[in-house]
Each structure stands twice: as structure tokens, then as C-alpha cells.
VEXDREN-2710 file (C-alpha; in Angstrom, 1 decimal):
% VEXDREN-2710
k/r/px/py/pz
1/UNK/92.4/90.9/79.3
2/UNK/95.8/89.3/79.7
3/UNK/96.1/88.2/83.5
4/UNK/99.6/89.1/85.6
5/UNK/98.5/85.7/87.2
6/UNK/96.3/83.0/86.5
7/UNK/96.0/79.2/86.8
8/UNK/96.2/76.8/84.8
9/UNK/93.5/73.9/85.5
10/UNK/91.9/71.4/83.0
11/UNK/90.4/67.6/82.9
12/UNK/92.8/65.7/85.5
13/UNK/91.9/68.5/88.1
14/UNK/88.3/67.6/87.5
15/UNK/88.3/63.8/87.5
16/UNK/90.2/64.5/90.5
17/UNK/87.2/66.7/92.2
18/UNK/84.8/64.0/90.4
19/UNK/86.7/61.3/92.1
20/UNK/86.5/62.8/95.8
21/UNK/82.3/64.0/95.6
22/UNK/82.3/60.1/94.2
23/UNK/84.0/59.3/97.8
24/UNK/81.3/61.1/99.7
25/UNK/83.8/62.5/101.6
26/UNK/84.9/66.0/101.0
27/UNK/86.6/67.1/103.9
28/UNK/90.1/66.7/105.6
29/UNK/90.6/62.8/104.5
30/UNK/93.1/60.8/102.9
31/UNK/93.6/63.7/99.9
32/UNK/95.0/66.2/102.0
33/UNK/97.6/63.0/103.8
34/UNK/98.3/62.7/100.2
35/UNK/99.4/66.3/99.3
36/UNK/101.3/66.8/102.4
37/UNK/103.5/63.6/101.6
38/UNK/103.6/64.8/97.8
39/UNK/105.2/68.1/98.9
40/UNK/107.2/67.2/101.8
41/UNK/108.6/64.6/99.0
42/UNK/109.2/67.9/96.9
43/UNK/110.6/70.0/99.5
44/UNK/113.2/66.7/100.6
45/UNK/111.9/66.8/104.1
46/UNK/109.8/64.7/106.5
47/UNK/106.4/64.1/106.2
48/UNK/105.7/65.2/110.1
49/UNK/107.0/68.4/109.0
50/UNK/104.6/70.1/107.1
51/UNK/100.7/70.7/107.2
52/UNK/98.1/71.9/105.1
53/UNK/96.0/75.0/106.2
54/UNK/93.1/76.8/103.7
55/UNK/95.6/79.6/103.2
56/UNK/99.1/81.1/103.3
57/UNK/98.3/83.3/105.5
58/UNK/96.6/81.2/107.8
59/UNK/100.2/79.2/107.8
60/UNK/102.2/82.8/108.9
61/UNK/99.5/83.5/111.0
62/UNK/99.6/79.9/113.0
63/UNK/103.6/80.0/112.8
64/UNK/103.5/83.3/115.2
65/UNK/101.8/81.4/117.1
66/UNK/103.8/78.5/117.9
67/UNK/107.1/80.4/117.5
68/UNK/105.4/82.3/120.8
69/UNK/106.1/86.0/119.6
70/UNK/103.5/88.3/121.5
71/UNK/103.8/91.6/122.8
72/UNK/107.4/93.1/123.2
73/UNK/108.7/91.1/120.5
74/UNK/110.2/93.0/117.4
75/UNK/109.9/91.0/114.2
76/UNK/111.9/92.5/110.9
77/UNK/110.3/91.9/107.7
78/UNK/111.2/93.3/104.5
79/UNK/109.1/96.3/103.6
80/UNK/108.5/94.8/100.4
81/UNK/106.7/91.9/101.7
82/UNK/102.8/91.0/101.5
83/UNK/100.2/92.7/103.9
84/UNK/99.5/89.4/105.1
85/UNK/103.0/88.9/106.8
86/UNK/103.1/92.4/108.9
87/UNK/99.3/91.6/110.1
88/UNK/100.4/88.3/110.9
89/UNK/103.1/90.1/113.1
90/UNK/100.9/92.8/114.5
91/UNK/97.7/91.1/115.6
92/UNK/99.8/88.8/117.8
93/UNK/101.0/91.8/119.6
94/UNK/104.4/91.8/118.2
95/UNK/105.8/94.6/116.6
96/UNK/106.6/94.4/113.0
97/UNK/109.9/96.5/111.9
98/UNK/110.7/96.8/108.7
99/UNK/114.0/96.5/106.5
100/UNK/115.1/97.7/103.4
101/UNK/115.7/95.7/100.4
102/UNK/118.2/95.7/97.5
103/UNK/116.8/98.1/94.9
104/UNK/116.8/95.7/92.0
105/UNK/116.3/92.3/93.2
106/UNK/113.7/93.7/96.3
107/UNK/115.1/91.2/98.6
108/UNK/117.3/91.8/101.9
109/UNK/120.5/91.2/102.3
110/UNK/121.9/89.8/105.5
111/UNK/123.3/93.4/106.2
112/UNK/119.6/95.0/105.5
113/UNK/118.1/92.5/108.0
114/UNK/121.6/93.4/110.5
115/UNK/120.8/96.9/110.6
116/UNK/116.7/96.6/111.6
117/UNK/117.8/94.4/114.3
118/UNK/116.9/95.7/118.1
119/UNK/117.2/94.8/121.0
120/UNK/113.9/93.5/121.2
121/UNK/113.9/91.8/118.0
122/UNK/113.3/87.8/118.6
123/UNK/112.3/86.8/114.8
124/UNK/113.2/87.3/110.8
125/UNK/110.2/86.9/108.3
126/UNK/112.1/87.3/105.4
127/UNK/110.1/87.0/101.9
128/UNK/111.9/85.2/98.8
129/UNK/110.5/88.4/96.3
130/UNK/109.4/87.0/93.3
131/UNK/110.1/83.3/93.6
132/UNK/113.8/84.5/93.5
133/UNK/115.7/83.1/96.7
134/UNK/117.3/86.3/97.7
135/UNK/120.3/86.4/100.4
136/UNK/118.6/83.4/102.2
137/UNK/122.2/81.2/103.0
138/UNK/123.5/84.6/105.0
139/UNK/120.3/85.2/106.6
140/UNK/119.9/82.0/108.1
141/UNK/123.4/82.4/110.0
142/UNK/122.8/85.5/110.9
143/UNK/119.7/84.0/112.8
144/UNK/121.6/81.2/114.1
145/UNK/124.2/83.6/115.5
146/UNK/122.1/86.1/116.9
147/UNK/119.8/83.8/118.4
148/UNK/116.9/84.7/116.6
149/UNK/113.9/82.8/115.0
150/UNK/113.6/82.4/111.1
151/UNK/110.2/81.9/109.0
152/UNK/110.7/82.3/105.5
153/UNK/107.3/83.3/103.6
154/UNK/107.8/81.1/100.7
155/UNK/104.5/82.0/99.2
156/UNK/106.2/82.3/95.7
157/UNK/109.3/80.0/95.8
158/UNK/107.4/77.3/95.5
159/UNK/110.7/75.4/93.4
160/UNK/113.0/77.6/94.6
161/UNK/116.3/76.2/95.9
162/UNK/120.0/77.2/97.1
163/UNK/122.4/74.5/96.2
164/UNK/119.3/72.1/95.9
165/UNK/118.2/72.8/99.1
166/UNK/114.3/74.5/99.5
167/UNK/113.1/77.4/100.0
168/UNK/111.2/77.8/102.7
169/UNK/113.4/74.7/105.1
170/UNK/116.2/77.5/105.8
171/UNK/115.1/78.4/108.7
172/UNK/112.5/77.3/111.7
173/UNK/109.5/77.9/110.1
174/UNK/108.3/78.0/106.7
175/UNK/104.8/79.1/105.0
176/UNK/103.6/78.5/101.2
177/UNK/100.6/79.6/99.1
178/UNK/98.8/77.7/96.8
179/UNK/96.0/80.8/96.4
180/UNK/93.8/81.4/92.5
181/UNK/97.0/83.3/91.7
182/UNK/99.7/81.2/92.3
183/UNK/101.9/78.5/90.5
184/UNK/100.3/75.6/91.4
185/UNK/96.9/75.8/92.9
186/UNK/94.2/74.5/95.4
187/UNK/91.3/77.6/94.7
188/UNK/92.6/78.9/98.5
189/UNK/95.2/77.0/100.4
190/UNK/98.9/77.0/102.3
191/UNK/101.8/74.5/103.5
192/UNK/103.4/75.5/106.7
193/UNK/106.7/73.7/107.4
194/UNK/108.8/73.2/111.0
195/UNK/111.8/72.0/111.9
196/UNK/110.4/70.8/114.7
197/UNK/107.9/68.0/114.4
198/UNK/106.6/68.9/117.7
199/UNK/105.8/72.3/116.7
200/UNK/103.7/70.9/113.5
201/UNK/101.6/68.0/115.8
202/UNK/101.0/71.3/117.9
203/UNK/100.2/73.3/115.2
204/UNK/97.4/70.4/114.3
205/UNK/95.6/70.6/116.8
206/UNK/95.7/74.4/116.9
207/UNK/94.3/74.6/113.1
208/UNK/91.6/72.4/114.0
209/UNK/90.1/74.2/117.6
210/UNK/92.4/72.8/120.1
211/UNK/90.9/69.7/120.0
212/UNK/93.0/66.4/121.6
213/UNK/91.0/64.1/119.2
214/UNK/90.5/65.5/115.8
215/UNK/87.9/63.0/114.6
216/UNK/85.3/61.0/116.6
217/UNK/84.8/59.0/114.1
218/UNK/88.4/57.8/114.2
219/UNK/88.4/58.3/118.1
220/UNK/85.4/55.4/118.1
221/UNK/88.1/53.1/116.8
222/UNK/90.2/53.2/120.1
223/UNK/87.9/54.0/122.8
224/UNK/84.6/52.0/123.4
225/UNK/83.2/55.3/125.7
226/UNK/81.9/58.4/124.5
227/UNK/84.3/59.2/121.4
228/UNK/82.0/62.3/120.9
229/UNK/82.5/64.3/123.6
230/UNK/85.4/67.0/123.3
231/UNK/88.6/67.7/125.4
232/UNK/90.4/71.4/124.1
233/UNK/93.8/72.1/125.3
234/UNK/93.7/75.6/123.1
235/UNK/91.4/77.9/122.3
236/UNK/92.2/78.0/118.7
237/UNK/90.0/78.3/115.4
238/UNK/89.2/75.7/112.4
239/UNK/91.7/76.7/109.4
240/UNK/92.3/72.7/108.1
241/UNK/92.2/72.1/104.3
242/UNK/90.1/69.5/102.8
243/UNK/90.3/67.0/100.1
244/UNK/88.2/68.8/97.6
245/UNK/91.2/71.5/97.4
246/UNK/93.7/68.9/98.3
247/UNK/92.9/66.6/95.3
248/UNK/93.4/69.8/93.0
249/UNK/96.5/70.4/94.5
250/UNK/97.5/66.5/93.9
251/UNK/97.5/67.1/90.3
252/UNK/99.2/70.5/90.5
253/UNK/101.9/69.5/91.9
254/UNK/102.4/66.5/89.4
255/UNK/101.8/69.4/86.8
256/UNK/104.4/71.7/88.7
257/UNK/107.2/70.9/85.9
258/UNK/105.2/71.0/83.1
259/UNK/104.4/75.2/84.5
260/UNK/108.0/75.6/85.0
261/UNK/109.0/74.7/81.9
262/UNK/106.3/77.1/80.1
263/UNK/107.4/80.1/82.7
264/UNK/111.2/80.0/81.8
265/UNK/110.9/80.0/78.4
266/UNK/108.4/83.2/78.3
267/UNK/111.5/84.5/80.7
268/UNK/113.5/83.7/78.4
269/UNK/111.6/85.4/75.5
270/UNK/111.3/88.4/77.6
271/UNK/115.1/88.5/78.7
272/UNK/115.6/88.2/74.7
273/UNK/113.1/90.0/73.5
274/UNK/113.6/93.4/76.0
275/UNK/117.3/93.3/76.2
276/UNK/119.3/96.2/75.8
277/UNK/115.7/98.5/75.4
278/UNK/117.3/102.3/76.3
279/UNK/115.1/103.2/79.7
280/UNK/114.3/99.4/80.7
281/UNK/115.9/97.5/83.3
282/UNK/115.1/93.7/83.6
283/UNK/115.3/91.3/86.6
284/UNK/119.2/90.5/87.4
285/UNK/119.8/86.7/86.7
286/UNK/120.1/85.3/89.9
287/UNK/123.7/83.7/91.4
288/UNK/124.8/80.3/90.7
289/UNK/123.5/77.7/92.5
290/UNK/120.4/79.6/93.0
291/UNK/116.6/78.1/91.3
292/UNK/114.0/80.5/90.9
293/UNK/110.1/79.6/90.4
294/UNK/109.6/82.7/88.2
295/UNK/106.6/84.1/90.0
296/UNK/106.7/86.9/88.7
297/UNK/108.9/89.4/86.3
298/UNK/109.5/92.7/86.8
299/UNK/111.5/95.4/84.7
300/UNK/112.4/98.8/86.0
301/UNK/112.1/102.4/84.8
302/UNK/111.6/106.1/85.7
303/UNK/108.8/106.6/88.2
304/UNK/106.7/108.6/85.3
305/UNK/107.9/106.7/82.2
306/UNK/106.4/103.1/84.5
307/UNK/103.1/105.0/85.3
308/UNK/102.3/105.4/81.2
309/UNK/104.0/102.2/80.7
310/UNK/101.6/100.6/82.5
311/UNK/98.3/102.5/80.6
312/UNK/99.8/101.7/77.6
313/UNK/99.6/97.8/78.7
314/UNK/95.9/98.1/80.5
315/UNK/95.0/100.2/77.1
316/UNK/96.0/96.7/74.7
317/UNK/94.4/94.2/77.0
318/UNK/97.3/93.5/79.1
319/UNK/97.1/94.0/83.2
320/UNK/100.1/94.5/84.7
321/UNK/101.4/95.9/88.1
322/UNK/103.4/95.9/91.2
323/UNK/104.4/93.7/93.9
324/UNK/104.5/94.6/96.8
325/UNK/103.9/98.3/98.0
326/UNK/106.1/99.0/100.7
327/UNK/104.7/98.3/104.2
328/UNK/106.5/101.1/105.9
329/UNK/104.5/103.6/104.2
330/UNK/101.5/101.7/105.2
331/UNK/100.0/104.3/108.3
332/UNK/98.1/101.3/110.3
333/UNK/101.9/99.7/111.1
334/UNK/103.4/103.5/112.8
335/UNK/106.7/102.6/111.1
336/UNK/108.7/106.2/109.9
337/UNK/111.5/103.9/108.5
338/UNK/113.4/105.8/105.3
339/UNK/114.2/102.5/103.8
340/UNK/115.8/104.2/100.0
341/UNK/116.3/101.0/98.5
342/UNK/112.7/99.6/98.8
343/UNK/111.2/102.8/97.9
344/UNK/113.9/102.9/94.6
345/UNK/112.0/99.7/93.6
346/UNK/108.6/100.9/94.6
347/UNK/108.0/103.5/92.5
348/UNK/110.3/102.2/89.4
349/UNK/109.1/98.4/89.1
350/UNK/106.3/96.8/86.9
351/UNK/105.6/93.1/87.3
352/UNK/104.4/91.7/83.6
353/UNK/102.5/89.0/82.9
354/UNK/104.4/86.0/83.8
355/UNK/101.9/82.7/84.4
356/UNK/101.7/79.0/82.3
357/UNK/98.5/80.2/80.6
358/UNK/100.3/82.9/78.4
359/UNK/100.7/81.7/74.8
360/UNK/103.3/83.1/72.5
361/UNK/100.3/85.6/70.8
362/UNK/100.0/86.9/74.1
363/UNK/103.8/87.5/74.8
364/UNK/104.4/89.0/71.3
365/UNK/101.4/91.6/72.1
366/UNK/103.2/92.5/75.6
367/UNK/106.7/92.2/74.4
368/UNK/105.7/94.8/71.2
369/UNK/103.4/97.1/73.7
370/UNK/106.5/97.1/76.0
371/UNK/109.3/98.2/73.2
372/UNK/107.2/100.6/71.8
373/UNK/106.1/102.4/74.8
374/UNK/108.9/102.7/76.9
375/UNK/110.8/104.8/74.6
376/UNK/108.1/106.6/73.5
377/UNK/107.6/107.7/77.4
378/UNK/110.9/108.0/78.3
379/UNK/111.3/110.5/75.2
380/UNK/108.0/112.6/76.3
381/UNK/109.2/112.6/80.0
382/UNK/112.9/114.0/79.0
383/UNK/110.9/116.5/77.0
384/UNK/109.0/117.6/79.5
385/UNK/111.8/117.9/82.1
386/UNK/113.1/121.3/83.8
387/UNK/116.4/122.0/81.9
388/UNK/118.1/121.9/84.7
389/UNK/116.7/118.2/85.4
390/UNK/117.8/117.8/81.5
391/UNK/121.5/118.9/81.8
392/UNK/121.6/116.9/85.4
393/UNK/122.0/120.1/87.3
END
């Protein structure tokens, strides 16, 4: 089967594991320092503003947290967003409201985020769909002028920049995911970034059970009484990473280019290779000064024609499918939002493979399944259409 995501890990990832069981030390050491300078480097901020946690959702889950947001806060998200962001929301109390998106990109605008605002509403969780950075200059000052907190789930922006400024350091808090299925990968893992250093040496102690002194061991260097015994100032949970994970995501990061490189030029063949296809919409390119990670890539067609589509692909080997499902329509959250543009998208859009491990045999496969499907289904579904539906009636 041909994977819509998959890593891509090899020799320097294991002498990097090798090296840390070698160390006898495989938990949160001088690996997981390492990565958090590496991608603060990468990012072009400070190193006191970002820290590892052992998942992204972890990070949005910690950053509601220490942004305070509890019960009688609104939060607007966009509906297409991951599950992880509107439980993130809703088990702090908070109430997550959603906002439409733009039917062909599936990000917000500034004016999509405007119009879910209440009065209630203290935060923006805005998701960069895709990898692609989305409306995220406007959305930032609408924040600033309305007062409001901004987290950006960065989860697949990994390299994605406006004006060579990240992703994910728009606003006051920032989250990242370096899960099995992402870009570059730790097995299970997340970044969160602040603003605020203070926040972050918070948040520290927070991922690691509230504790004042996170090691004994270190503690014994600077006290000569009792370093073992405990002092908590929260009553908080272990979610720290360790260097196991962190040493894969060391060489992933070095790597990070090298995955780029491979994923533009299968976007490339794609953009090529599908253009102009009667029935098929692909991605729009995205605005100048704007750098995608090319997460994912997702073309558009008639509800029934993407349905068959997407048999015709699982029937040849190839998986693909759609993110995200629209939250609104998700019963547990209560929202009875009509948001037309994300559900345009929803039940129109097909993410293909799109990953570093796809080699030009698999491309040809999905690019050839692709043309000779889609207008095979469009033609059956026009056939099959009322007259009146025919005619436009």
C-alpha cells in the first residue's frame, strides 16, 4: 500500500538511538537540550522559548493551560482543524466555537475568524491547513487589536514562513508535531513555543508534575540536604520528552531539507502532471512571500465523483483521504454552526499521497489512477444525474 504519510528513517537515526542506550541514559538529558536549541535555531527564536513535550497535543493542551482559558472563555478555531485542538479547548472548560474557512485553501481568513468572535471569546487557535500559512499576517492583528490571545497549531508548518518569519511565532503561543506521520519525526512528540519565556519555564515545571526541582540528581549538586524530597507548586502530569525520541529528531531536523526538496518536486509533478484535468481542482499556489512545508496535497471535485475517486486509488494500492472533517458537525462539541465554506471543502477534497518516501513509480501509478478515474466518474455521475440537474435547472 502507498502511504498518504509516512517517515522517512534510516542508519543516522539508528546510530543516533545506538549512541543514547550507549549513554545509559535514555530519558530527558542533554538530547532533548539539543533539539530544542536545533529548532528554536530553525524557527529564529530564543532557546528559552520553546520546549519539548511527547506530543502535539500535549503542547495545545499545556498552552490552554498557561494562557489561563477555563470556563466562560470562547475560543474560535477553524472547523477544519484536528480533534486534538477542540478537546484541547473543551476539557479546560472553555468553549470551542468554530469558524469557517475558505473553500479551497481550508484556511480562515481574518474576516472568517471576525465574524465567530463573541463577546466571550478571549483566544484564536488558528490551524495553518496543510503546511500552507493561510491568512496568518491579518490574523495576528486582528488579535492584537481586539485584545485577544493567538496560538497557532503549527502541527504541519513545520518550514512554513511569511516573509521569512515562522509559522507558528505569530502569535503568543505556538504548538508543533513531530508524530509517525509527520515531516520530520521523533515516533511521538511536540515543540510548544511562547513569547513569553516566563510562560515556557512555567510550562516546565507543569509538563513535568509541578515539581520546583526537576531532577534530584542535579538538585544534589546545589544543596547538601535532602535533594530527594519533593516541593509541587501545581498539580500537573509528566508529558516531558526524552532523548531516545529526541536524538531521532536531532537527525530529522538536519534531514528536514533534504524531505523538502523530495516533497516539492512530487508537488511539482502533481501540479504538472494533473493540470488542466476537466472535473479536478488542485491546491491554489500560495501568495508571494509565503513558504509552505507541503504536508499534504489535496485536489477537489464533486462530492460523488471524490467518493469513487478515492476506491479507485485504495483499489491500486494507493490510500488516500481527507484532512480534517469538520468539527462543527462533530455532536460531542454542541456547535449548530452552518459554516458553507468548510463544508464546500469537506465533502469535495481528497488529500493524495504527499511524503519523502514516494518514489517516482509510486507517483506515476497515482498520477495515471488519478487522470483516468476522474473523468471516468465525473462522466458516470453526469450520466446518472436528474435532467434537470443535467440542464442546471
Amino acid at each position: 500500500m502507498i502511504n498518504a504519510f509516512q517517515p522517512m528513517l534510516g542508519d543516522d537515526e539508528l546510530a543516533a538511538v545506538a549512541e543514547v542506550f550507549r549513554s545509559n541514559w535514555i530519558g530527558k538529558g542533554p538530547r532533548v537540550r539539543a533539539f530544542e536549541d536545533a529548532f528554536a535555531a530553525h524557527l529564529g527564536v530564543g532557546p528559552d522559548q520553546v520546549m519539548t513535550l511527547n506530543s502535539c497535543t500535549e503542547a495545545t493542551f499545556l498552552a490552554m493551560e498557561l494562557a489561563g482559558l477555563g470556563a466562560g472563555d470562547d475560543v474560535v478555531l477553524p472547523a477544519v482543524s484536528f480533534v486534538g485542538a477542540a478537546n484541547a479547548v473543551a476539557a479546560h472548560g472553555a468553549r470551542p466555537v468554530f469558524c469557517d474557512v475558505d473553500p479551497r485553501t481550508l484556511n480562515p481568513s481574518a474576516s472568517d475568524v471576525e465574524a465567530a468572535l463573541t463577546p466571550a471569546t478571549r483566544a484564536v487557535l488558528v490551524l495553518h491547513y496543510a503546511g500552507y500559512p493561510g491568512d496568518i499576517a491579518a490574523i495576528a492583528e486582528l488579535c492584537r487589536a481586539r485584545g485577544l490571545l493567538l496560538i497557532e497549531d503549527a502541527a504541519c508548518a513545520v518550514a512554513s514562513r511569511v516573509a521569512e518569519r515562522a509559522c507558528g511565532t505569530f502569535g503568543d503561543l505556538g504548538v508543533w508535531s513531530f508524530d509517525h506521520g509527520k515531516i520530520a519525526v521523533t515516533v511521538d512528540g511536540g515543540m510548544l513555543y511562547a513569547r513569553d519565556p516566563e510562560l515556557l519555564r512555567r510550562g516546565r515545571k507543569r509538563a513535568y508534575f509541578g515539581l520546583e526541582q526537576f531532577s534530584g540528581f542535579d538538585h544534589a549538586k546545589v544543596t547538601d540536604t535532602r535533594w530527594w524530597e519533593f516541593e509541587v507548586g501545581s498539580f500537573s502530569r509528566r508529558s516531558i520528552m526524552n532523548d531516545v525520541t529526541a536524538a531521532i529528531g536531532c537527525v530529522q531536523l538536519r534531514r528536514l531539507p533534504e524531505f523538502l526538496r523530495r516533497r516539492r518536486e512530487i508537488v511539482e509533478r502533481y501540479d504538472t502532471e494533473l493540470a488542466g484535468l476537466p472535473g479536478l481542482l488542485l491546491p491554489p499556489a500560495p501568495p508571494p512571500g509565503h513558504r509552505t512545508s507541503h504536508y499534504m496535497y489535496w485536489v477537489q471535485m464533486e462530492e460523488h465523483v471524490r467518493d469513487e475517486v478515492a476506491r479507485d486509488l485504495y483499489r491500486r494500492g494507493v490510500y488516500a483521504t481527507f484532512r480534517y472533517p469538520p468539527l462543527h458537525r462533530v455532536p460531542i462539541y454542541g456547535s449548530d454552526a452552518r459554516l458553507p465554506g468548510a463544508e464546500h471543502a469537506a465533502d469535495r477534497t481528497l488529500c493524495l499521497p504527499l511524503h519523502q518516501g514516494l518514489d517516482d513509480t509510486d507517483v506515476d501509478l497515482i498520477v495515471e489512477t488519478v487522470r483516468t478515474s476522474v473523468p471516468r466518474r465525473s462522466a458516470s455521475a453526469a450520466a446518472s444525474a436528474p435532467a434537470s440537474a443535467v440542464r442546471g435547472a
